[in-house]
C-alpha positions as CSV (number, residue, x, y, z in Angstrom):
1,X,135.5,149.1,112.8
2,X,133.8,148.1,109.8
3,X,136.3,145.5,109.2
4,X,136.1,144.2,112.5
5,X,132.1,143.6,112.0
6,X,132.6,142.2,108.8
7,X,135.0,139.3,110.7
8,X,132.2,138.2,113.2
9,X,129.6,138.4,110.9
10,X,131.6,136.3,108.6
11,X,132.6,134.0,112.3
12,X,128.5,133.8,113.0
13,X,128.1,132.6,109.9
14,X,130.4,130.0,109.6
15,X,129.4,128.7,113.5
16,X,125.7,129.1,112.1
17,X,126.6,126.8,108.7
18,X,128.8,123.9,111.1
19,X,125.5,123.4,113.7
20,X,123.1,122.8,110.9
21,X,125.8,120.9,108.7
22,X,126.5,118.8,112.3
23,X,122.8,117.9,113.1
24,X,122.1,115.3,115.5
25,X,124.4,112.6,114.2
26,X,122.0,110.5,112.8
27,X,122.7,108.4,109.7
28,X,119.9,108.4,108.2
29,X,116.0,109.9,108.0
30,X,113.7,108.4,110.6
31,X,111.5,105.8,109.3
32,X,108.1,106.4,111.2
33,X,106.1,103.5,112.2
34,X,104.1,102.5,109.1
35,X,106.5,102.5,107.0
36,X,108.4,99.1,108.6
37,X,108.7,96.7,106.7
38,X,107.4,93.3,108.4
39,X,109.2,90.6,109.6
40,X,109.7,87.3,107.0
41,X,108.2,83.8,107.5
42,X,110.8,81.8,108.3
43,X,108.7,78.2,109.1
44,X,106.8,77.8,106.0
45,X,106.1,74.1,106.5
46,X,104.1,72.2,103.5
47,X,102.7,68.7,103.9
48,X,100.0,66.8,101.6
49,X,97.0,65.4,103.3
50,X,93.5,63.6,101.6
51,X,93.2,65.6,98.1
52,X,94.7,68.7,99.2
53,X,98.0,70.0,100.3
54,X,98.0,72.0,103.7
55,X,100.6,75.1,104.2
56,X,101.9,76.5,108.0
57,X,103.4,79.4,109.2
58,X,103.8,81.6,112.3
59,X,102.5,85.1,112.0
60,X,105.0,88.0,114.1
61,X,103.1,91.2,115.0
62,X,106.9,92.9,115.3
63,X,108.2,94.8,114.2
64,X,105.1,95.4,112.2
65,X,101.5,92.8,112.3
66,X,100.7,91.1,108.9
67,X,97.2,92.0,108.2
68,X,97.4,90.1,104.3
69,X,98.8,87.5,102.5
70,X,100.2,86.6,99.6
71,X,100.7,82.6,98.6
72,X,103.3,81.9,95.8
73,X,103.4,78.5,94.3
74,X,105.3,76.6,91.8
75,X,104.4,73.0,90.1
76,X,106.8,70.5,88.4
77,X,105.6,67.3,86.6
78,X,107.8,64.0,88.6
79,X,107.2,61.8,85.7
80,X,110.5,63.1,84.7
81,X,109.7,65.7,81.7
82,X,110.2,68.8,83.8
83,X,113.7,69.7,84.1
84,X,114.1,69.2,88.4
85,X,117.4,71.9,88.3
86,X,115.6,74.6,86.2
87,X,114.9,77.7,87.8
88,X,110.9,77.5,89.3
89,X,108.4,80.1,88.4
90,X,106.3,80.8,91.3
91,X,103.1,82.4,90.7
92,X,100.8,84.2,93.2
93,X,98.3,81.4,93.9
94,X,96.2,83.8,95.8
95,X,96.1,87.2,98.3
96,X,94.4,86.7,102.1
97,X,93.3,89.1,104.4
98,X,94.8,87.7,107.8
99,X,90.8,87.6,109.0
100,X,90.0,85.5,105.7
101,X,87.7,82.1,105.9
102,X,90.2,80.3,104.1
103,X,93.0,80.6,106.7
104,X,92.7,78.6,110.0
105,X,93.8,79.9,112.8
106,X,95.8,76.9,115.0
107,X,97.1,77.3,118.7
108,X,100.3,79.5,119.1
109,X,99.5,81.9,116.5
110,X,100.1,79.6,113.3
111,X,97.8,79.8,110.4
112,X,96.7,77.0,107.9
113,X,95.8,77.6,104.2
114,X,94.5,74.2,102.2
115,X,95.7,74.5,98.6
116,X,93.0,72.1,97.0
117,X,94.2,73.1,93.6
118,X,96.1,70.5,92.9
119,X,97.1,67.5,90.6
120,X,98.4,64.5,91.5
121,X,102.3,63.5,90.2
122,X,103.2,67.1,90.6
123,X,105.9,68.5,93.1
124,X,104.6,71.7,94.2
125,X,107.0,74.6,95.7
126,X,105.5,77.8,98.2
127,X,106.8,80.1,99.7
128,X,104.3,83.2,101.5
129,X,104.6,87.0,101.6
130,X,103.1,88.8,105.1
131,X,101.9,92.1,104.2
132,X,101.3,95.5,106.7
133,X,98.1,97.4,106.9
134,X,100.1,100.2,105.3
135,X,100.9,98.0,101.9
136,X,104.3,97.3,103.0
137,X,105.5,93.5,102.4
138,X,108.2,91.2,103.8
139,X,110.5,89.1,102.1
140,X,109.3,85.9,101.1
141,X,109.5,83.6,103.3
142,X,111.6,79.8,103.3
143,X,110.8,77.4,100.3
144,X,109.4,74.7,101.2
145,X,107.6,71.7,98.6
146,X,105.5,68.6,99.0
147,X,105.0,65.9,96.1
148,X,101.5,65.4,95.5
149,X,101.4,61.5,95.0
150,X,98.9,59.8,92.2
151,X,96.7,58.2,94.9
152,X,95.0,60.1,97.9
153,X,96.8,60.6,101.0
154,X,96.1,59.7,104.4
155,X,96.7,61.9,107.3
């Protein structure tokens, strides 16, 4: 008899092992809510007007709302002594709160940010990173450049 306990002691054990080994089939650990990642701009538009240069974008509230911003930019002289097919450095220009004075809010959702930073005969590249309330920040968004002429522009 002792044998015969020893064999479904031995069986419980292995059925016991197989269900926690088996789980619930899922690939991976849940990811709970704040830790999603959100969505990328993908319509960074940039377009020079008066002194300044003025940047667009749509903000998504899935799958998590941007609550900060982060404004990369990169500047190339056009007289022709920058090298146009070098890689860009784009450095952080500056960091928003989404409630910030210097973004404008415009009808369906887009904000505005006026880069007044400029210097004219430049070509100036951006591209924006949307941040979560929990720190986490999405990929940057589209290039997208403007040459900032010697004279002013018009609107």
């Amino acid at each position: 008899m002792g044998k015969r306990v020893v064999i479904v002691v031995f069986a419980a054990a292995l059925l016991l092992a197989a269900a926690f080994l088996q789980g619930c089939g899922v690939k991976a650990d849940p990811a709970p809510p704040e830790t999603v990642r959100p969505k990328p701009i993908t319509d960074l538009e940039v377009k020079p007007a008066g002194s300044t240069i003025l940047l667009r974008w749509s903000v998504y509230e899935e799958p998590a709302p941007m609550t900060r911003f982060r404004i990369f930019r990169s500047e190339l002289e056009t007289d022709g002594t920058d090298c146009p097919d070098c890689p860009r450095e784009h450095i952080l220009l500056v960091q928003l709160d989404a409630e910030d004075a210097n973004l404008r809010k415009e009808e369906g959702g887009r904000l505005v940010y006026t880069d007044a930073q400029i210097r004219p005969g430049r070509l100036y590249g951006y591209y924006v990173v949307g941040c979560s309330k929990a720190g986490l920040c999405s990929e940057e968004s589209n290039r997208a450049e403007a040459i900032f002429p010697q004279g002013p522009v018009s609107e």
